[in-house]
KEGU-304513 format. One record per residue (C-alpha): z, x, y; residue in one letter. Coordinates in nm, 4 decimals, always signed. Layout:
N
+----------+----------+----------+---+
|       zz |       xx |       yy | r |
+----------+----------+----------+---+
|        Z |        X |        Y | a |
...
+----------+----------+----------+---+
//
This chain:
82
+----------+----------+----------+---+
|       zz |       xx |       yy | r |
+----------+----------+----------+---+
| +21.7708 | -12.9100 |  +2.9189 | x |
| +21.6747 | -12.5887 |  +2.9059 | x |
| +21.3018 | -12.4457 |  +2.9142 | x |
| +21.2374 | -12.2747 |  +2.5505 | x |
| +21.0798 | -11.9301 |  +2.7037 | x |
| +21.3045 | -11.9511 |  +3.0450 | x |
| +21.4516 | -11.5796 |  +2.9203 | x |
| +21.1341 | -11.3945 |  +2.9063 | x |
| +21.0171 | -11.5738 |  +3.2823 | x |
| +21.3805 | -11.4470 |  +3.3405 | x |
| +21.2740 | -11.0944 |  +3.2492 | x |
| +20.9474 | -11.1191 |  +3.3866 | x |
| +21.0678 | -11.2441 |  +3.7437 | x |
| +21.3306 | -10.9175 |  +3.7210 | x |
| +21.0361 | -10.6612 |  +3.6210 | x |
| +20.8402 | -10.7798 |  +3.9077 | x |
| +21.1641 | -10.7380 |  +4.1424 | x |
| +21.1735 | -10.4285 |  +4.0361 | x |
| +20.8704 | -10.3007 |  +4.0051 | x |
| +20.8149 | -10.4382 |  +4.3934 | x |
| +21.2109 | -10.1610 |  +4.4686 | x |
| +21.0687 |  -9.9136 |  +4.3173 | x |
| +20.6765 |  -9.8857 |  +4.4259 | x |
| +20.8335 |  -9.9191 |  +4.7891 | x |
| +21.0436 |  -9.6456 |  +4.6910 | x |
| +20.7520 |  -9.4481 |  +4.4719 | x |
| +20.5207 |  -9.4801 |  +4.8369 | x |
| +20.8231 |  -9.3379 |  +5.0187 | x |
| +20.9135 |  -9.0485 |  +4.8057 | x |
| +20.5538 |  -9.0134 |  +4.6524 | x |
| +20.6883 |  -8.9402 |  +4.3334 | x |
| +20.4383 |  -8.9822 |  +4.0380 | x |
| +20.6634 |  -9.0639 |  +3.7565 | x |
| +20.8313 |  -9.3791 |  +3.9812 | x |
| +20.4642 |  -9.4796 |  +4.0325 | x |
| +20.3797 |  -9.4703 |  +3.6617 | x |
| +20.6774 |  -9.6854 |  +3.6016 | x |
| +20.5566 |  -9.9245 |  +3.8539 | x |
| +20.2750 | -10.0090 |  +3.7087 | x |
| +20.3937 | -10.0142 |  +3.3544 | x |
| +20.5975 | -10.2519 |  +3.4840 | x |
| +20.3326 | -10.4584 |  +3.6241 | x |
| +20.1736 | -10.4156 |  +3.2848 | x |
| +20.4511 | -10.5231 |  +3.0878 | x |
| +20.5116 | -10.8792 |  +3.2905 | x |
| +20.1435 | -10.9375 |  +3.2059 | x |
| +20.2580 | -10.8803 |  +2.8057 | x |
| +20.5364 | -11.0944 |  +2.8819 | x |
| +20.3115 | -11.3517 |  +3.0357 | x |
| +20.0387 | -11.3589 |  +2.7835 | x |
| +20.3083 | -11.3737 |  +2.5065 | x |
| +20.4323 | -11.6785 |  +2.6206 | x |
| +20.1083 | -11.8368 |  +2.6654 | x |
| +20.0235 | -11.7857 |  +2.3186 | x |
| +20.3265 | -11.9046 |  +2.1868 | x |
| +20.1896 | -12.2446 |  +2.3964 | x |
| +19.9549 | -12.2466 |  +2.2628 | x |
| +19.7315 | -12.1371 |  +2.4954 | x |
| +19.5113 | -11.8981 |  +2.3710 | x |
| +19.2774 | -11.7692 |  +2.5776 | x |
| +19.4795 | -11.7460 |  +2.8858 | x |
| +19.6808 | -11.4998 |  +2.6294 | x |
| +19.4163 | -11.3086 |  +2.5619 | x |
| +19.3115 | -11.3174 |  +2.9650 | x |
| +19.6950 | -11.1742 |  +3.0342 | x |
| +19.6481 | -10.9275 |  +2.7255 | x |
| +19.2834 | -10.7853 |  +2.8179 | x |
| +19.4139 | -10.7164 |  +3.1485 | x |
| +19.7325 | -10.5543 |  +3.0644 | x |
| +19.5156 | -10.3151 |  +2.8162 | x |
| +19.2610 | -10.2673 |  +3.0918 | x |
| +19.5651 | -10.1382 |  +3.3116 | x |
| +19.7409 |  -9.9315 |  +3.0234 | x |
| +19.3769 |  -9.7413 |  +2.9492 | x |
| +19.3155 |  -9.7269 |  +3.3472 | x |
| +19.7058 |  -9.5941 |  +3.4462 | x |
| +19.7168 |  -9.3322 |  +3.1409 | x |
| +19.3808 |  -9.1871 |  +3.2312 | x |
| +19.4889 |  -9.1064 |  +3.6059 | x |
| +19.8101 |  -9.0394 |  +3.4953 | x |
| +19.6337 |  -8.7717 |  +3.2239 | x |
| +19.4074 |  -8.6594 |  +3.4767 | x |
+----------+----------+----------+---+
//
């Protein structure tokens, strides 16, 4: 029997894959726009995450996985501004 949320782990698993490819290949080339994707990335397996522990039920480690992703999103888009 399958696990009711295995597609989003699926998706988060593959957007930490790839955001691990491409921040090895954002250090390398030091290309700013490959490191914003990175950590959007990053940010966007937390949303994943947090999604699926609300629809758990379990609230507040949602809203631990959701403060932390907007935390990131405020902290990437200032440097990314500035």
């Amino acid at each position: 029997m399958r696990q009711p949320f295995e597609k989003l782990t699926q998706v988060q698993l593959i957007l930490l894959l790839v955001s691990i490819v491409a921040g090895i290949i954002a250090i390398w080339t030091a290309t700013l726009f490959l490191s914003f994707f990175v950590c959007m990335a990053v940010v966007s397996s937390f949303l994943i995450e947090g999604y699926i522990a609300c629809k758990k039920g379990d609230i507040v480690q949602a809203g631990h996985q959701i403060i932390r992703a907007i935390i990131l999103i405020i902290f990437i888009s200032y440097l990314s501004i500035t």
